[in-house]
N, C-alpha and C positions, 0 to 999 in steps of 0.2 A: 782476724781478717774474715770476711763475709761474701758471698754473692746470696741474691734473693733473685730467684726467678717470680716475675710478674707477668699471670694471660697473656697476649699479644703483643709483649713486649721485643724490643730490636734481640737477636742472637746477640749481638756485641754487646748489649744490654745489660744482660745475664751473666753475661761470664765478666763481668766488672769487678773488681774487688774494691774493698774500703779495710783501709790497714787503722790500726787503734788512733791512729792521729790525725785522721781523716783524709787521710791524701789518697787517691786513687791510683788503680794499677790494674793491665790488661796481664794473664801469665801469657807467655809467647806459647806455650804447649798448646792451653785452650784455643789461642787465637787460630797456631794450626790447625786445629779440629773444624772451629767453625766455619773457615775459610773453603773448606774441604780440601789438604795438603795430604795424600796419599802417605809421605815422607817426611821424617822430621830433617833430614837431609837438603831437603830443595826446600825448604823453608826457611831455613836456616841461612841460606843462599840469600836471601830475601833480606834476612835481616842486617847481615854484614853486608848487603846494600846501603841498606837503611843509616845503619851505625857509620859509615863514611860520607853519607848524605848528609848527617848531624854533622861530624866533625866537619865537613867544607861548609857548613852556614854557620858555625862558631858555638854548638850547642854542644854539651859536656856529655858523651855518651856514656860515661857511669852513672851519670845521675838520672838520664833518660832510658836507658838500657841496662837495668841494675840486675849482674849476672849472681844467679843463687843457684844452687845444688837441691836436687831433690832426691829423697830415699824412695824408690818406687818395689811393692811386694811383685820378685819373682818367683814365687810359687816356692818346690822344694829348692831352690837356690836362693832363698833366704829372701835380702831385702841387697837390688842394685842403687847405684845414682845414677843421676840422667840431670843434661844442665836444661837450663831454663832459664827466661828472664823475665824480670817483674817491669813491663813498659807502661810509662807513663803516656796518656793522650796522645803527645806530640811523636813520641815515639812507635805507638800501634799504627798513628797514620802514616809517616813513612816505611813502616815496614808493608804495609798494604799497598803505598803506592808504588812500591818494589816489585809486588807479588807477579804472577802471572796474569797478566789480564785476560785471558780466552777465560778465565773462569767466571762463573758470573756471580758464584761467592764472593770475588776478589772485588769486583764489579760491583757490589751493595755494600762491603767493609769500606772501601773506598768512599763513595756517597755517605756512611753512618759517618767515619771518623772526620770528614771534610766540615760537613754542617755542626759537629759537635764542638770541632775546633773552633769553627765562626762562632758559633754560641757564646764560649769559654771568652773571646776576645770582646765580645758586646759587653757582656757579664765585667768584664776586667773593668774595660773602659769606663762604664760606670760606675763603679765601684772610687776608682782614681777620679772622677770627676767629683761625686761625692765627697772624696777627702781634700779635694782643693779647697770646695766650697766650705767643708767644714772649719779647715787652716783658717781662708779669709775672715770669717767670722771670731776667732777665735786671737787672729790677730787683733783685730778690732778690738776686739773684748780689751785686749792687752794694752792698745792704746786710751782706752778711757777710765782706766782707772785712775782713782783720784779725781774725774770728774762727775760720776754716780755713784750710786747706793751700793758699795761691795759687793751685800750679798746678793744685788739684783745682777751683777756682772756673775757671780758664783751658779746662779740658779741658771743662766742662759748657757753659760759653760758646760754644765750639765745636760741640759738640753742639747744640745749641742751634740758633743759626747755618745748621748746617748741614740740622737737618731745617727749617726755614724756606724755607731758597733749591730744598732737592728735592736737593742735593750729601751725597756720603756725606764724612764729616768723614776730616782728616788727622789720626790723632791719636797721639802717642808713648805705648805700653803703660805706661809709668810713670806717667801722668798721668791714661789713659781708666779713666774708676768703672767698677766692678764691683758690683754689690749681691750680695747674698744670695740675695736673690729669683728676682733675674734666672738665676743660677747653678745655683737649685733646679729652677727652670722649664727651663733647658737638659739637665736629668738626667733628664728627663720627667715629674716628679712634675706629680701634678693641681692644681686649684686651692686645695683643700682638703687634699690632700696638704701641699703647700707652707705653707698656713695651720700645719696643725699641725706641721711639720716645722722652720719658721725661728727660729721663739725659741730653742729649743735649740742648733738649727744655730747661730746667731748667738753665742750664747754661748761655744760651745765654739770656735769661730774666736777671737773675741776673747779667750779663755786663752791658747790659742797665740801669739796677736801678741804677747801682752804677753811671755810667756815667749819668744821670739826677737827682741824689739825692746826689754825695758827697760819700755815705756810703752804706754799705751791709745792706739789708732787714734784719728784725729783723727773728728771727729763734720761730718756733713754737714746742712744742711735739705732736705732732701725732699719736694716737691710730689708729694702722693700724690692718685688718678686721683676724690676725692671733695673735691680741691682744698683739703685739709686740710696743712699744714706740720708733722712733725715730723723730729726729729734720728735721723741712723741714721750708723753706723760706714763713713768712707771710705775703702773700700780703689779697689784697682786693679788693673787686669790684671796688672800686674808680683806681685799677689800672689794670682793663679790658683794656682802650687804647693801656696801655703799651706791654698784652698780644695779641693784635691786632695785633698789631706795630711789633713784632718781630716774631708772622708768617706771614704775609703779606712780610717779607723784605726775611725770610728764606725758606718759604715754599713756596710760589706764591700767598697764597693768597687765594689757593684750598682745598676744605675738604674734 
């Protein structure tokens, strides 16, 4: 476990800790200090406020208020203990919104732990919205197999996947989709460029495939950004050349 004090940074800030598993925790001792609490006595008052304020909104005060024992040096009396608690977010802000307010320590803990809490719930929310949208697609995935190219369901999976966890995906260029789209927006064309650019584009790609392959590129569904599903031609990085090839022949070659 760590604090790093940072220049100009909040006092609650600083005395933040980070346990090996990354969960955070305020020590209720520090928090006294910061708050300016003359006594660990009346603070303490504060917090078995706090701790029946959790239990009447249904929050688990061992898990919020995790009480530990500390060995603290008293000089030639050896070494005493003294309790303490290792409070989570939710639980520093109700201990603060407990405190004394004439203080104006109490008065800024207050203000830090309110907006840090709003933060932590925006942060959540997306998070959860991200994994809905990931699911939907992944359900998808699930229902068209057997009507695409395996590994092209495999490689989107992945993709997938990976912008979920925040990891850039592993992906073999044979497998990883290419669109059109994507390809036209890489050669700078604008948004409306690209509008009017891609059907064409698209077509004249798939003459080529057919003619060096025999057969029509396999069809993909595509969640497009108005959450609408339709079918578009799956290629792959393995057939960048061929995206090469036919602007180079159609367009000159210029971006």
């Amino acid at each position: 476990m760590n604090t790093i004090a940072i220049p100009g940074q909040s006092p609650f800030d600083a005395i933040r800790q980070v346990r090996s598993d990354g969960t955070e925790f305020w020590s209720a001792r520090d928090l006294c200090k910061a708050v300016e609490y003359e006594t660990w006595r009346n603070f303490a008052a504060a917090i078995d406020r706090a701790i029946l304020a959790a239990k009447n909104s249904g929050a688990s005060p061992t898990e919020e208020f995790a009480q530990v024992t500390q060995l603290v040096d008293a000089g030639n009396l050896g070494k005493n203990s003294r309790e303490d608690y290792e409070l989570s977010r939710f639980a520093a802000y109700l201990v603060v919104m407990n405190g004394d307010p004439r203080k104006p320590a109490i008065a800024s803990a207050q203000s830090y732990f309110a907006i840090r809490t709003r933060q932590a719930e925006v942060v959540e929310s997306k998070i959860v919205d991200a994994i809905d949208v990931s699911k939907r697609q992944m359900e998808l995935m699930q229902l068209a197999q057997g009507l695409i190219d395996p590994r092209h369901i495999e490689a989107k999976a992945r993709l997938v996947l990976a912008r979920a966890l925040g990891e850039a995906p592993e992906l073999d260029p044979a497998t990883t989709p290419l669109y059109a789209q994507t390809y036209l927006e890489e050669k700078g064309l604008t948004r409306d460029e690209v509008k009017s650019v891609s059907p064409v584009f698209g077509k004249r790609l798939k003459a080529m495939y057919q003619l060096e392959h025999g057969e029509d590129p396999k069809q993909y569904p595509l969640e497009t950004k108005s959450g609408q599903i339709r079918p578009v031609n799956a290629y792959t990085e393995a057939d960048r050349d061929l995206f090469d090839r036919v602007w180079a022949k159609y367009y000159g070659g210029a971006a």
